[in-house]
SENU-595562 format. One record per residue (C-alpha): x, y, z; residue in one letter; residue number from 1. Coordinates in nm, 2 decimals. Layout:
       px       py       pz   rest    nr
        X        Y        Z      a   NUM
...
***
This chain:
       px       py       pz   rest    nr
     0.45    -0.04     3.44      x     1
     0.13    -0.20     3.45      x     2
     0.10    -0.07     3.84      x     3
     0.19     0.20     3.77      x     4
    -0.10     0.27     3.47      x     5
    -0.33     0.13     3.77      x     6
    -0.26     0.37     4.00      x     7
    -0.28     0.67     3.72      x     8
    -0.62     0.51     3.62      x     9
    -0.74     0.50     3.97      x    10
    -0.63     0.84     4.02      x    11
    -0.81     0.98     3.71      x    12
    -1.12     0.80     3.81      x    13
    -1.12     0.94     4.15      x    14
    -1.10     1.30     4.00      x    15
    -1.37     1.28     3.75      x    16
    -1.58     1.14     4.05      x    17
    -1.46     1.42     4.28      x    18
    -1.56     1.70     3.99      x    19
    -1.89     1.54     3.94      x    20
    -2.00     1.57     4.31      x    21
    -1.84     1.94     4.35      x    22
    -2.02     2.01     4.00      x    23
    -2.36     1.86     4.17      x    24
    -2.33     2.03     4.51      x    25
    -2.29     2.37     4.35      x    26
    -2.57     2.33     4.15      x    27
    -2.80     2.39     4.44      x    28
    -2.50     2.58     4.64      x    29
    -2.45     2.95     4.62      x    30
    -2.09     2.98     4.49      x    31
    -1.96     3.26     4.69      x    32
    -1.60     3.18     4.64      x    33
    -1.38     3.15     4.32      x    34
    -1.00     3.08     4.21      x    35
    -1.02     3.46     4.05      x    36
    -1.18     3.61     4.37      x    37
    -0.87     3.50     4.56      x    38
    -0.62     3.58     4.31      x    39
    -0.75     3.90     4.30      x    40
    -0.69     3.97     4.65      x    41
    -0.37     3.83     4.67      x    42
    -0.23     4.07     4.42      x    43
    -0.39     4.38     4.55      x    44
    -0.20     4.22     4.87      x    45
     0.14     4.21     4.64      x    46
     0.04     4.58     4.55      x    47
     0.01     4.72     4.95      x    48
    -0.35     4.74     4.92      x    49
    -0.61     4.57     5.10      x    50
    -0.94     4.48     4.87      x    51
    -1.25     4.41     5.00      x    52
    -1.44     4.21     4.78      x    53
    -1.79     4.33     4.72      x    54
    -1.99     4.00     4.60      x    55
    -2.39     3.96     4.69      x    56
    -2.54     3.63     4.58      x    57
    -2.88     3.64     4.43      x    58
    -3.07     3.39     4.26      x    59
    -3.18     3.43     3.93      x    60
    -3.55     3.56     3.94      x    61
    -3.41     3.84     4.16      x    62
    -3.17     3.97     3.83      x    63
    -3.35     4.20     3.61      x    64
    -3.45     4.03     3.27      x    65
    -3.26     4.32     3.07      x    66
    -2.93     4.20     3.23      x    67
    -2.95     3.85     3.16      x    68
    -3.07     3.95     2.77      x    69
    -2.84     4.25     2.75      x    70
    -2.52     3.94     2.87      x    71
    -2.67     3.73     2.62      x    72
    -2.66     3.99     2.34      x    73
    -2.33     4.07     2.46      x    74
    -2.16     3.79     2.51      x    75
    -2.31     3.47     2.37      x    76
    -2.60     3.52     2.12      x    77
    -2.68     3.17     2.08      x    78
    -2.65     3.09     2.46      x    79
    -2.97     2.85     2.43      x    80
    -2.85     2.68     2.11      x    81
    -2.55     2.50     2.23      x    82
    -2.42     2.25     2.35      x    83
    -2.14     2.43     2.55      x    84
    -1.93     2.52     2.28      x    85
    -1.97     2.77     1.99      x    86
    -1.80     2.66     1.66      x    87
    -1.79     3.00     1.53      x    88
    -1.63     3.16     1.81      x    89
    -1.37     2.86     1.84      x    90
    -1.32     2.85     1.45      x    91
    -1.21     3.24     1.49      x    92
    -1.04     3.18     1.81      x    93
    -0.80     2.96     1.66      x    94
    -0.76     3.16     1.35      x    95
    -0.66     3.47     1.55      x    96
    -0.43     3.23     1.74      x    97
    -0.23     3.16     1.41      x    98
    -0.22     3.50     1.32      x    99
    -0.09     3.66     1.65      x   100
    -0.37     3.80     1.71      x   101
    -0.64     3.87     2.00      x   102
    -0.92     4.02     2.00      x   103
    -1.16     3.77     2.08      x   104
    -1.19     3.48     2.33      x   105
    -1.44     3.25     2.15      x   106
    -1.57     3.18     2.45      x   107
    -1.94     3.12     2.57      x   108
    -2.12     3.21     2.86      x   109
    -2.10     2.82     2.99      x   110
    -1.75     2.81     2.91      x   111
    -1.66     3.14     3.08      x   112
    -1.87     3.00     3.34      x   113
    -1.65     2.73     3.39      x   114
    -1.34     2.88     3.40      x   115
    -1.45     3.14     3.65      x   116
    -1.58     2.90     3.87      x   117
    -1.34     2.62     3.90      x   118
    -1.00     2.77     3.69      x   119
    -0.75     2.98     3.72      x   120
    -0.72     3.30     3.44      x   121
    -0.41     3.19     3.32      x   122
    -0.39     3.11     2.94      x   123
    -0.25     2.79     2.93      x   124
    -0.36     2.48     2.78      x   125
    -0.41     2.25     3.03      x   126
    -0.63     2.52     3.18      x   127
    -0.82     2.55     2.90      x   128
    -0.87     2.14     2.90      x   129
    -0.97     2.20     3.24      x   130
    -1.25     2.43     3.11      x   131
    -1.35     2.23     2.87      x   132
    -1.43     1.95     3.08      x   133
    -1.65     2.12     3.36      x   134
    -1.81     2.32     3.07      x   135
    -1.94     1.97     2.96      x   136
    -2.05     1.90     3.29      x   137
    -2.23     2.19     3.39      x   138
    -2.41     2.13     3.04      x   139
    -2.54     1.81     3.17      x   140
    -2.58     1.87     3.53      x   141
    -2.68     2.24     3.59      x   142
    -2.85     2.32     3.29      x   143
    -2.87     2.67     3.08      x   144
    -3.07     2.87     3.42      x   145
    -2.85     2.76     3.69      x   146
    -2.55     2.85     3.43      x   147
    -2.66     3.18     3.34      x   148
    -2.74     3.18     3.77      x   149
    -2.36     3.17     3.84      x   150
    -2.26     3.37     3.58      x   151
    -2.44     3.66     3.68      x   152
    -2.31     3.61     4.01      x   153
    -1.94     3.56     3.94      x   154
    -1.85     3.71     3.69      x   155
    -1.59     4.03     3.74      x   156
    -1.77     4.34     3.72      x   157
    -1.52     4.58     3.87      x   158
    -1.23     4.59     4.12      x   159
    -1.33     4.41     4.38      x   160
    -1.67     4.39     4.25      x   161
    -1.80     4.03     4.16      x   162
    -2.17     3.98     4.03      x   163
    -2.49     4.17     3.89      x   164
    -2.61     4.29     4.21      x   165
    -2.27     4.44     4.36      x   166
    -2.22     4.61     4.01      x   167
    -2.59     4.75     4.01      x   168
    -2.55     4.88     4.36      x   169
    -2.19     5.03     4.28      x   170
    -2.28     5.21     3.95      x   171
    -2.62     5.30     3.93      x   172
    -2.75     5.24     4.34      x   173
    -3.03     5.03     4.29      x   174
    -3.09     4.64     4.27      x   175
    -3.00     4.37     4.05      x   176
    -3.35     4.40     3.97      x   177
    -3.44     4.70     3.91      x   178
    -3.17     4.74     3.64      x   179
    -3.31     4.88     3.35      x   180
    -3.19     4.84     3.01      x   181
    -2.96     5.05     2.95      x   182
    -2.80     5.00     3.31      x   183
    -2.80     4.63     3.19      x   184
    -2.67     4.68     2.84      x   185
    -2.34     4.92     2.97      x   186
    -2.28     4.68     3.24      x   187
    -2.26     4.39     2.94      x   188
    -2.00     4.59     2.78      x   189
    -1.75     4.66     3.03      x   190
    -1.81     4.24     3.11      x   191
    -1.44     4.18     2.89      x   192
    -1.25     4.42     3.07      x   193
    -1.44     4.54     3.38      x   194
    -1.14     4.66     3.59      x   195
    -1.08     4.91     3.31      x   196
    -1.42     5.03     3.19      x   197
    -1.69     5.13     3.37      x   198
    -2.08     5.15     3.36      x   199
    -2.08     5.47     3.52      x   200
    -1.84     5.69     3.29      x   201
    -1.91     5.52     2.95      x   202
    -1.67     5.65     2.69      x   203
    -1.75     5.69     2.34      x   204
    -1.66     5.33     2.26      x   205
    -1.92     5.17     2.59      x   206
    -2.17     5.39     2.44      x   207
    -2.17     5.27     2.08      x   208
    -2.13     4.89     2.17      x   209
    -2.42     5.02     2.42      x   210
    -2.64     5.10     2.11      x   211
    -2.48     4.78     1.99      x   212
    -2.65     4.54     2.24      x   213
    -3.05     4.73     2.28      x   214
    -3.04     4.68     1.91      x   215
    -2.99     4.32     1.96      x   216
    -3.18     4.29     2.27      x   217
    -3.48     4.41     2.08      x   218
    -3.48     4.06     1.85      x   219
    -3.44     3.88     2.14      x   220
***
């Protein structure tokens, strides 16, 4: 038994120090590839359909300032607050959980972050330990730019379409840039369910929570 607790401590040890180093090389990296990426193409494969995945990498300074406040407003209001978590959005999280019902993930931009980047979608909890622990560690090795960075590039946007500057190019032709904010503010609210909503026929409902979000980016 004691061998056996060994080897299971050796083993955990060796994968937190094989999640540090791929947490520290994509810090500097471009992460062009993710676990949702690659399930997406494998069930447009199970459909008969062949995807082609349109994804342009772009650092940070090159995405327009409305997009990364009009995401914030969106999505995480109190992105540069905490620590990784929000207690609020866990506290009702859970208590939706209990009642059956969901409406809302709880989940901030690092921790959506993390699961894009290095989970699977699937709600299970071991996945959502998973997240939990590279959330922590992109708190203390990336940092709240490099974060918001990924996010902006990884993030589903569309079928097929991963990132700010795919999406701007797709909906409204222009740059990640160049997005103004309104572009930026009805891309934020097709973010929760992109493959279904669009930026570029907003229904009544993307243009109120439209409204929704320039209010709040103005107090930014």
């Amino acid at each position: 038994m004691r061998k056996i607790m060994r080897y299971i401590g050796i083993l955990i040890a060796s994968l937190m120090i094989l999640s540090v180093v791929q947490v520290l090389v994509l810090k500097f990296v471009p992460v062009t590839c993710t676990p949702l990426m690659l399930l997406r193409k494998v069930q447009a494969h199970k459909e008969g359909r062949t995807l082609i995945l349109q994804k342009h990498w772009c650092p940070l300074s090159d995405i327009s300032p409305a997009l990364q406040k009009a995401v914030i407003a969106s999505e995480d209001s109190h992105f540069y607050e905490h620590g990784g978590f929000s207690k609020d959005g866990l506290s009702r999280a859970w208590r939706e959980q209990q009642e059956g019902i969901v409406r809302h993930g709880g989940s901030t931009i690092s921790q959506q972050t993390a699961k894009n980047v290095f989970c699977l979608p699937h709600r299970t909890y071991l996945r959502k330990a998973v997240e939990a622990y590279y959330t922590i560690l992109i708190e203390l090795l990336w940092g709240k730019e490099r974060i918001l960075e990924v996010y902006l590039n990884v993030a589903e946007t569309g079928d097929g379409i991963f990132g700010a500057e795919a999406a701007a190019q797709k909906y409204f032709h222009t740059t990640a840039y160049l997005l103004n904010r309104n572009q930026a503010a009805l891309i934020a609210v097709c973010l929760p369910n992109p493959r279904k909503m669009s930026p570029a026929h907003p229904t009544p409902y993307i243009c109120r929570r439209q409204q929704t979000i320039l209010k709040r980016m103005q107090m930014m």
